[in-house]
ROLUMKE-571934 format. One record per residue (C-alpha): residue number from 1; residue in three letters; x, y, z. Coordinates in steps of 0.001 Angstrom, whole numbers, plus 524288, in hexadecimal, padded with zeros to 5 digits. Example, Ala and Ser with C-alpha at 12.3 -4.5 7.8 and 13.67 -1.06 7.14 Angstrom:
2
(1, 'ALA', (8300C, 7EE6C, 81E78))
(2, 'SER', (83566, 7FBDC, 81BE4))
This chain:
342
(1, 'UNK', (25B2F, 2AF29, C28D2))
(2, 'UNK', (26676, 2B870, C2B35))
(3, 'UNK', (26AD6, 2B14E, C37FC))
(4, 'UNK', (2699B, 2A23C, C307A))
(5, 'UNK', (2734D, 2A8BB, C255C))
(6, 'UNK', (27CF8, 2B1D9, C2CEE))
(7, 'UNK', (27DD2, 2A55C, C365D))
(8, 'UNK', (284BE, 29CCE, C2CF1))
(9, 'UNK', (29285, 2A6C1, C2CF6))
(10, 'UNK', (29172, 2A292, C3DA4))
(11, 'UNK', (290CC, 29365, C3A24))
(12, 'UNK', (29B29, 293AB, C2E4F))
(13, 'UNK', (2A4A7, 29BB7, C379F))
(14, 'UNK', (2A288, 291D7, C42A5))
(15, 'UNK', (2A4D9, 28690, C39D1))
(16, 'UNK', (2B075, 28BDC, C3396))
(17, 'UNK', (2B6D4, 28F3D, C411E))
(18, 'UNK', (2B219, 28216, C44AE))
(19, 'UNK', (2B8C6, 27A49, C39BB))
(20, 'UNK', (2C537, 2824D, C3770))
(21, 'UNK', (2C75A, 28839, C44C1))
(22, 'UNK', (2C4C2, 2802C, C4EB9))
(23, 'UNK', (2C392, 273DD, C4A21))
(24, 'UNK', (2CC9B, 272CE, C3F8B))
(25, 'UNK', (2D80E, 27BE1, C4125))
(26, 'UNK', (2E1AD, 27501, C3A7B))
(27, 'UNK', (2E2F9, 27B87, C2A43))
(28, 'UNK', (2E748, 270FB, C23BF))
(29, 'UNK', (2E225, 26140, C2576))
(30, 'UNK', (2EBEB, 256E2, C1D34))
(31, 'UNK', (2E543, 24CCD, C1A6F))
(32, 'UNK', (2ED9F, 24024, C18DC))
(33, 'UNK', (2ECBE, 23718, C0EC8))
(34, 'UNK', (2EC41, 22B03, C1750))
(35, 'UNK', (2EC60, 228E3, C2845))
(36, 'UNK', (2FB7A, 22AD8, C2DCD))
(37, 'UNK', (2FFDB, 22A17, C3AAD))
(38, 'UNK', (30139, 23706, C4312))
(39, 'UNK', (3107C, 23A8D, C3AF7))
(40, 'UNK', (30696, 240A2, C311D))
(41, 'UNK', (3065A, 24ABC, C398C))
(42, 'UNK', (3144A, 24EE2, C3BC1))
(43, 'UNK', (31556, 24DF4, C2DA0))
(44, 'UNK', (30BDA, 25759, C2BDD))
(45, 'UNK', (312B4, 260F3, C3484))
(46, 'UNK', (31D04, 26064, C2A4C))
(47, 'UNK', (313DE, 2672F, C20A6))
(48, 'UNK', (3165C, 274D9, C1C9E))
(49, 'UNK', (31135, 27DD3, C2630))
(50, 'UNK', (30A87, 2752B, C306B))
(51, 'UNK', (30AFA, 278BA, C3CC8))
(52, 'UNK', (30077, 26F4F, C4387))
(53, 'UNK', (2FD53, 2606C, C3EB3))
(54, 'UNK', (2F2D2, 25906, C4536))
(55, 'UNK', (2EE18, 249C2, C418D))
(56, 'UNK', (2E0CC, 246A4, C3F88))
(57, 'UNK', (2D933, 239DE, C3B51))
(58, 'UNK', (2CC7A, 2374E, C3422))
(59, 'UNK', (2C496, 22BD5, C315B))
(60, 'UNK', (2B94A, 22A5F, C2A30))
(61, 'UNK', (2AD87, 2245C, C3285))
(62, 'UNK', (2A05D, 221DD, C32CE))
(63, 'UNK', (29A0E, 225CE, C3FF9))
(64, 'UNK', (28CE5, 21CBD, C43E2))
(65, 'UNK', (28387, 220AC, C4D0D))
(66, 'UNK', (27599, 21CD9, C5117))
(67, 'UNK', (273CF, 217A2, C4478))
(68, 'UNK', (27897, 222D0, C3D1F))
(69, 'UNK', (2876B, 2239A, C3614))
(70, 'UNK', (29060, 22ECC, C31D0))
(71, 'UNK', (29AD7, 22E22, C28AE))
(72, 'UNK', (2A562, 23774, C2D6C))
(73, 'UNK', (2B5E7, 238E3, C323C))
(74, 'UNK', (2B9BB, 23739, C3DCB))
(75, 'UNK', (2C3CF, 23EF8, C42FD))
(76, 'UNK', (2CECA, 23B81, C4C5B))
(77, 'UNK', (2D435, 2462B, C54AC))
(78, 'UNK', (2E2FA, 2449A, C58B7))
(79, 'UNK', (2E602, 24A5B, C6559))
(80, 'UNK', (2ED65, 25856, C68C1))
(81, 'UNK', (2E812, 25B33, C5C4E))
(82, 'UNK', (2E41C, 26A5D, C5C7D))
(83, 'UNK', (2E04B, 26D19, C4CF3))
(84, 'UNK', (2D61D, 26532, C498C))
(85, 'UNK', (2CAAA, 2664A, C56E3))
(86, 'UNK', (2BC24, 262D5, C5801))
(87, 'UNK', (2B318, 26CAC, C5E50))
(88, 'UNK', (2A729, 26A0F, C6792))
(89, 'UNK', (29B22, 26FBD, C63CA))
(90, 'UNK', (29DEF, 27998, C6B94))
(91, 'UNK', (2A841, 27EA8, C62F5))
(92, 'UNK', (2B3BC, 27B7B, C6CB1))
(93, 'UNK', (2BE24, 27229, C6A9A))
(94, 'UNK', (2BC93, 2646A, C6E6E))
(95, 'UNK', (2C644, 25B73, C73AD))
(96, 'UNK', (2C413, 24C81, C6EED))
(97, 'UNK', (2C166, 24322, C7A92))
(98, 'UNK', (2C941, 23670, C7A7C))
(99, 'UNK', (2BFB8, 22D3E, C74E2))
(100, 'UNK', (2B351, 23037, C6DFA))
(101, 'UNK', (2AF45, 23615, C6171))
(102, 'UNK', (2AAF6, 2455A, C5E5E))
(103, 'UNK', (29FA5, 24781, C54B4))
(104, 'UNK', (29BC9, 2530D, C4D81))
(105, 'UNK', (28F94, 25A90, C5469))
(106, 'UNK', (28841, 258EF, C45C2))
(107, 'UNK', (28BD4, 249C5, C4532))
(108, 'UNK', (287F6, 248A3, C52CF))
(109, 'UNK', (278B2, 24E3E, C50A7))
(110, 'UNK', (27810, 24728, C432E))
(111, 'UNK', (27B7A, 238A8, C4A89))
(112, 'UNK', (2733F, 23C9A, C57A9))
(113, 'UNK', (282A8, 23A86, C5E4D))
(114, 'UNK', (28472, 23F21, C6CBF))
(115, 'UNK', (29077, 23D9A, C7365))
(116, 'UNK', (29203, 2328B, C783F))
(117, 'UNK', (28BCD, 22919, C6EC4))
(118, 'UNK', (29301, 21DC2, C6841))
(119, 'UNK', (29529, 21DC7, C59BE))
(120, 'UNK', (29B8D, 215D8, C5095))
(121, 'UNK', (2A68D, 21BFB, C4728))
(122, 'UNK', (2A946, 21218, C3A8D))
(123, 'UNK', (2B7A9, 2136D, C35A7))
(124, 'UNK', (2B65A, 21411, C2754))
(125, 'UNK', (2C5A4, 21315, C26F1))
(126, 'UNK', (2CE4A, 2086E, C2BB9))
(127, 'UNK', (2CC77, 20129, C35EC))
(128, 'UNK', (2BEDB, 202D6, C31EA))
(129, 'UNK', (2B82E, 20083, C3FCB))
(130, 'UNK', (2AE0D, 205FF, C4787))
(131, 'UNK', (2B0BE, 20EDB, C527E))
(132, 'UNK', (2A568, 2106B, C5CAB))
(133, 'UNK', (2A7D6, 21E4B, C640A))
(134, 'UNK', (2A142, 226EF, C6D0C))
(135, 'UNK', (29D2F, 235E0, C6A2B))
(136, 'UNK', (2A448, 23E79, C74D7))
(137, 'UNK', (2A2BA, 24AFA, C6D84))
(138, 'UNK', (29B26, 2533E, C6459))
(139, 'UNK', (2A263, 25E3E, C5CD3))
(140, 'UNK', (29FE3, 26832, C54B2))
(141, 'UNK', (2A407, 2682A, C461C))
(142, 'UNK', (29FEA, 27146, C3B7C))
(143, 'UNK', (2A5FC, 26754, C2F70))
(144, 'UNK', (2A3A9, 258D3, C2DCB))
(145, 'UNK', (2A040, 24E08, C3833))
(146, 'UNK', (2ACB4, 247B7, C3CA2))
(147, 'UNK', (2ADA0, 240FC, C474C))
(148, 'UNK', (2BA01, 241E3, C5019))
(149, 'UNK', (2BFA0, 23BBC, C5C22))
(150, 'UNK', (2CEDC, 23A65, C618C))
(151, 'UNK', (2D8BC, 23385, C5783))
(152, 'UNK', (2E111, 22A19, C62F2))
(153, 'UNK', (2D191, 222F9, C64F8))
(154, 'UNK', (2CE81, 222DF, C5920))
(155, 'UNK', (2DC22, 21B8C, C53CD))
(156, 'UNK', (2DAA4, 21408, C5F72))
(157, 'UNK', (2CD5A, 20E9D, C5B63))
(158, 'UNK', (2D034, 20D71, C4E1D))
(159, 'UNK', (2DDB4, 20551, C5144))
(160, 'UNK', (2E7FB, 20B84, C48DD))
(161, 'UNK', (2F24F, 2168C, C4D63))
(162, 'UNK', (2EF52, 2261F, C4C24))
(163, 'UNK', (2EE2E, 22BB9, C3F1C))
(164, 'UNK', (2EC6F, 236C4, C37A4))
(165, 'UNK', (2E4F8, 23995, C2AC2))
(166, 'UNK', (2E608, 2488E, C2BC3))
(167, 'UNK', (2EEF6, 25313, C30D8))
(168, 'UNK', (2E8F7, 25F6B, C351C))
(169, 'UNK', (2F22E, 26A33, C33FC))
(170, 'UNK', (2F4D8, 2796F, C3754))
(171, 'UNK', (2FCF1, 27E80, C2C4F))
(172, 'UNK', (30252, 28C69, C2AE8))
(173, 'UNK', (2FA66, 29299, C20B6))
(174, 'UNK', (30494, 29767, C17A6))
(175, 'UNK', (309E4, 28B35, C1689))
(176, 'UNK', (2FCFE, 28310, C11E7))
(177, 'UNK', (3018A, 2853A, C0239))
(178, 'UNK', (30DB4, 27D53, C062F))
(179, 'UNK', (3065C, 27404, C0F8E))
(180, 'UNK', (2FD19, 270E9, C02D1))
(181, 'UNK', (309BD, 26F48, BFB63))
(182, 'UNK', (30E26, 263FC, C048D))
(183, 'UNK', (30029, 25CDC, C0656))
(184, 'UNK', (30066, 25A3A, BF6F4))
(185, 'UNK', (30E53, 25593, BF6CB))
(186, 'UNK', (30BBC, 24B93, C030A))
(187, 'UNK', (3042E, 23E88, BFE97))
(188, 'UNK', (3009F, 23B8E, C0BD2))
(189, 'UNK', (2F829, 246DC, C0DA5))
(190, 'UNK', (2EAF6, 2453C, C065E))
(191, 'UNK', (2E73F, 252A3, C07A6))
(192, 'UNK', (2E6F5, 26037, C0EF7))
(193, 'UNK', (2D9FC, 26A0F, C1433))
(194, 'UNK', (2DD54, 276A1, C150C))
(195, 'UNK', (2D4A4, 27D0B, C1E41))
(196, 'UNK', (2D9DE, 28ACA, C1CD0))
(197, 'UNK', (2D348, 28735, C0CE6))
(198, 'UNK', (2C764, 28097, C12C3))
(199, 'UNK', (2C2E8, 289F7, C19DA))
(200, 'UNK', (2C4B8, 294F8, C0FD2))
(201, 'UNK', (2BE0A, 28DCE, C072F))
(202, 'UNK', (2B1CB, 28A56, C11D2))
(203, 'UNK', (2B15F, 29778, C16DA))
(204, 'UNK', (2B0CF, 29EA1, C070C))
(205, 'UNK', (2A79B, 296F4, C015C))
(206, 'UNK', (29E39, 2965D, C0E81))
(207, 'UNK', (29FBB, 2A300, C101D))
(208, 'UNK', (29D68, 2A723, C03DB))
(209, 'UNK', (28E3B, 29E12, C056A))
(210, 'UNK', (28DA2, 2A47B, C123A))
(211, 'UNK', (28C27, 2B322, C0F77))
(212, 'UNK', (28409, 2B060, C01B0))
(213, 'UNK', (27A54, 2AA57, C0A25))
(214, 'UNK', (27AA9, 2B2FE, C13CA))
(215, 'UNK', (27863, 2BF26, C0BD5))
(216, 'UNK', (26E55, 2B880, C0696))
(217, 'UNK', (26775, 2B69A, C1395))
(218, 'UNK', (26AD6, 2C221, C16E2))
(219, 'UNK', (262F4, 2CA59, C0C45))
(220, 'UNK', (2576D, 2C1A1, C0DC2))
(221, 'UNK', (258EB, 2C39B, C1BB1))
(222, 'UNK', (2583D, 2D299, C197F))
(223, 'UNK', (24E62, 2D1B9, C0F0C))
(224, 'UNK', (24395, 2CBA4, C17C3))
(225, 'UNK', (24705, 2D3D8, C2463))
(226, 'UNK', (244F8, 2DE7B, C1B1A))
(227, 'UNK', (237C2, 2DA27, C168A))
(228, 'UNK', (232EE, 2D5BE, C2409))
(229, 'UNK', (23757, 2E294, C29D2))
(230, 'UNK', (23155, 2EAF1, C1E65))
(231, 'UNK', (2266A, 2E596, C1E32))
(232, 'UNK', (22393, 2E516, C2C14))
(233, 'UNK', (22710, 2F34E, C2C92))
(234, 'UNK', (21CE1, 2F882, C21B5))
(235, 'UNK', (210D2, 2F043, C2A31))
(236, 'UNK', (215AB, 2F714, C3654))
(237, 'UNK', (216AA, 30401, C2EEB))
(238, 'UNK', (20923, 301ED, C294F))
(239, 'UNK', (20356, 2FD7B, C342E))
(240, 'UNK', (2096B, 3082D, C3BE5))
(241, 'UNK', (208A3, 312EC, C35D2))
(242, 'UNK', (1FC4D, 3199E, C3CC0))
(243, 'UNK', (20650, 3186A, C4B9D))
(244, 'UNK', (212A8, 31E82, C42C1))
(245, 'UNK', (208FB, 327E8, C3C1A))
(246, 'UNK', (2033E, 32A5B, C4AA1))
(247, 'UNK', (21250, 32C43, C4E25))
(248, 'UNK', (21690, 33674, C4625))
(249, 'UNK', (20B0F, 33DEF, C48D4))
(250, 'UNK', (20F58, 33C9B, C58A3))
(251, 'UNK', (21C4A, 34486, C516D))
(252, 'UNK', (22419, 338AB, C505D))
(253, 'UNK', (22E51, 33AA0, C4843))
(254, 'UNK', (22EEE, 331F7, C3BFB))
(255, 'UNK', (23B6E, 32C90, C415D))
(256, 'UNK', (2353C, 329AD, C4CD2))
(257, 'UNK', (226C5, 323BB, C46E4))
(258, 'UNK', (2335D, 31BEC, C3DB4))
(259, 'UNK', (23A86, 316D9, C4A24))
(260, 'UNK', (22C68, 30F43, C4E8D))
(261, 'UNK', (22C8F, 309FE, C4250))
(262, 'UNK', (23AC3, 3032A, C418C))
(263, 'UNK', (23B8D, 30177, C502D))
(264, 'UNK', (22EDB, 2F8F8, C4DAC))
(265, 'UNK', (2349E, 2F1D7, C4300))
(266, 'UNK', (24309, 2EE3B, C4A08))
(267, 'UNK', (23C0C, 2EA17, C5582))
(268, 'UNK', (23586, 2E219, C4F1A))
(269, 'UNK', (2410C, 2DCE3, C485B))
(270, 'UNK', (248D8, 2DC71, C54B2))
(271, 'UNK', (23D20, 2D3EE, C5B06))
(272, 'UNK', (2401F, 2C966, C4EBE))
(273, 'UNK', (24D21, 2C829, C4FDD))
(274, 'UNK', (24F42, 2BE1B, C5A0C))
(275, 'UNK', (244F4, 2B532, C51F8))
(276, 'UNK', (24BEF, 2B898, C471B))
(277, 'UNK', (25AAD, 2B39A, C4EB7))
(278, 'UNK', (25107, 2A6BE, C5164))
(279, 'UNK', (24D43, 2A4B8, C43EF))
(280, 'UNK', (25B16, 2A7F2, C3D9A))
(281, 'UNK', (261B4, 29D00, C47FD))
(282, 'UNK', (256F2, 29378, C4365))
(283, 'UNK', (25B45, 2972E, C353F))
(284, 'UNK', (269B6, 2963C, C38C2))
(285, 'UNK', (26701, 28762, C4052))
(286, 'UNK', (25FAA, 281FE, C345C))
(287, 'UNK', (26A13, 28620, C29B3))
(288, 'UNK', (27543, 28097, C33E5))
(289, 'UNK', (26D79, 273A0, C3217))
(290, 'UNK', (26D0D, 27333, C239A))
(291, 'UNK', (278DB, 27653, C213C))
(292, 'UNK', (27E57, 26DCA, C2AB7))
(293, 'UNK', (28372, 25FE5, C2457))
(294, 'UNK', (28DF9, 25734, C2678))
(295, 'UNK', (2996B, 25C89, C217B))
(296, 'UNK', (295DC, 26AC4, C294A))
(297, 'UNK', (28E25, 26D66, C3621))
(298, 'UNK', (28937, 27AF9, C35DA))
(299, 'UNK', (28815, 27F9E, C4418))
(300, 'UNK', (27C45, 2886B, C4770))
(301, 'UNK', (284F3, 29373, C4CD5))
(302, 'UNK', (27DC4, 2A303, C4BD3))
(303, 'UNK', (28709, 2AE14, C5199))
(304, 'UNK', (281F1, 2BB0F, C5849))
(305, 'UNK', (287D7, 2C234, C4DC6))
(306, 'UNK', (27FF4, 2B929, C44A3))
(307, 'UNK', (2735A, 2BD52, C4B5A))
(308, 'UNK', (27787, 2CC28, C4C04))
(309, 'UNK', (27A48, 2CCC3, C3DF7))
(310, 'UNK', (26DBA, 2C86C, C3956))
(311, 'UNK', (2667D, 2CF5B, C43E1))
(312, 'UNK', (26E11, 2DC88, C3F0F))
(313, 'UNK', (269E5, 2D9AC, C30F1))
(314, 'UNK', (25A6C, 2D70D, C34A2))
(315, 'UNK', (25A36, 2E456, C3C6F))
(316, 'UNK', (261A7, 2EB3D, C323D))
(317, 'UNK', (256E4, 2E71A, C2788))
(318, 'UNK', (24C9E, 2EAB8, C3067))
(319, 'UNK', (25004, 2F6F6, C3398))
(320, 'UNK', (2541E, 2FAB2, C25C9))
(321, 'UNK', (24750, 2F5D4, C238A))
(322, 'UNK', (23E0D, 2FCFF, C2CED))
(323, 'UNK', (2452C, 30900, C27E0))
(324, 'UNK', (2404F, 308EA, C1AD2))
(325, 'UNK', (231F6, 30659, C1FF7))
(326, 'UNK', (235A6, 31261, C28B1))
(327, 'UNK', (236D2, 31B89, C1E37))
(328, 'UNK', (228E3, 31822, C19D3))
(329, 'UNK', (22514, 31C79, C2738))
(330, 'UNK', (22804, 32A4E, C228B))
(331, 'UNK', (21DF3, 32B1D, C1496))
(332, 'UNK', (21233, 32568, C1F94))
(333, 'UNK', (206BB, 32FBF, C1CDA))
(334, 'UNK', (20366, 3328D, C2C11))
(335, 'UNK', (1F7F9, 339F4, C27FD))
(336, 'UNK', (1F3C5, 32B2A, C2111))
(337, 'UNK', (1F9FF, 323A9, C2B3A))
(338, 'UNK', (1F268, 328FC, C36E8))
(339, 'UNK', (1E368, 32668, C319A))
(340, 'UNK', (1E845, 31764, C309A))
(341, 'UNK', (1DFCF, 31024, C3A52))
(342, 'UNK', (1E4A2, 30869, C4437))
């Protein structure tokens, strides 16, 4: 339980780096009001405080395969373009190949795609034709289910000239307040994402779900390692207490007839643990698939430290625990203990 809640800080930190680190590392997307030719981009250099401008084109299209049919964008990637990357599923950037389309890993298990298969992209937007492509790479993105492939193929197949319906940019952050000023004044930019705001925003509010849920896992967590182990203690100490009576007698020390008793206990514990990892990665796995949907893939990712903190916390409890049964050890009549049968 402790393990399938502390897990979820490992995804959201993956899938934030994911989305505004390495794929997206641009903090500002324009989004134009209409398709222009590449000058869109030299005039956004003229912006205040730009120091990077990048073209990039979407279309809306629905993706057929097998029988089976996404609507989704596809996304055309310009060349020597260095702000806006895909990622393999290995985490790594990924370098377009000349022809071909690449499909989200999610999309790709949803449609049973492989690469190498054919499918068939519907323009929704003029020229309205069918485009039938081959899969040459799977990639792995935490938001949405674009597809993307390179921009001079795509144009090609589609029969018109390069063009550009956003501008990713790199802005210097004090001058965003004046960069906002000049997006509302120009009519042929529709509109302007802030990712320095987005991910504020993301981060607060999932944050903020993040550690109420996890606090509450974590005092249920507590609250039956506590019962287990306290209970389990006082049948061992019941059970046991003719060999600790027999102990003491020997001229064991209480702290020594004590240290049987919690060494007994946290070995026992210690044993559990690794079912315990099993179980909590089983936990983590199913709530990665039910929260996973099409707008967000949540990737089954559990660091060391994730394991370590939870295993700290279990022990902890425990030991706590087996010391309060411990001090019982010391009002056991040994007189009343010894003439218990066997």
């Amino acid at each position: 339980m402790l393990i399938g809640s502390y897990f979820t800080f490992d995804v959201i930190d993956l899938v934030m780096a994911d989305i505004f680190e390495r794929s997206n590392r641009q903090n500002v997307s324009l989004a134009l009001a209409s398709p222009r030719d590449l000058s869109a981009v030299s005039a956004a250099l003229a912006l205040p405080g730009v120091r990077q401008a990048e073209p990039a084109y979407a279309v809306p299209v629905r993706l057929r395969h097998a029988g089976s049919s996404r609507l989704l964008a596809l996304q055309a990637h310009f060349d020597a373009t260095q702000l806006s990357r895909l990622l393999a599923t290995d985490g790594t950037p990924l370098t377009l190949p000349p022809e071909g389309l690449a499909i989200p890993e999610s999309l790709a298990e949803s449609l049973n795609i492989t690469p190498g298969d054919l499918v068939t992209l519907d323009l929704l937007t003029p020229p309205r034709e069918s485009l039938d492509l081959r899969v040459t790479s799977i990639i792995r993105q935490s938001m949405g289910q674009d597809v993307h492939m390179r921009a001079e193929p795509l144009f090609a197949l589609m029969r018109t000239p390069p063009q550009v319906n956003t501008v990713n940019l790199l802005v210097d952050t004090p001058s965003l307040p004046a960069l906002h000023t000049a997006v509302k004044a120009t009519p042929a930019i529709a509109g302007l994402v802030d990712f320095t705001r987005v991910r504020a925003g993301f981060d607060a509010s999932i944050r903020e779900n993040l550690i109420s849920m996890t606090l509450t896992y974590t005092f249920l967590g507590v609250l039956i390692t506590l019962g287990v182990i306290y209970n389990a203690a006082r049948i061992q100490l019941a059970e046991r207490a003719h060999e600790l009576a027999s102990l003491r007698v020997l001229g064991f020390t209480r702290a020594e007839v004590g240290f049987v008793l919690v060494g007994e206990l946290m070995l026992l514990t210690l044993l559990a643990l690794p079912l315990g990892w099993a179980a909590g990665y089983g936990f983590a796995a199913l709530i990665t698939t039910g929260l996973s949907s099409d707008l967000i893939t949540m990737p089954l990712v559990v660091n060391r430290a994730t394991f370590g903190f939870a295993t700290v916390i279990v022990l902890t409890t425990a030991l706590i625990t087996a010391l309060v049964v411990r001090r019982r050890l010391d009002h056991v009549d040994l007189v009343s203990a010894l003439k218990q049968k066997d």
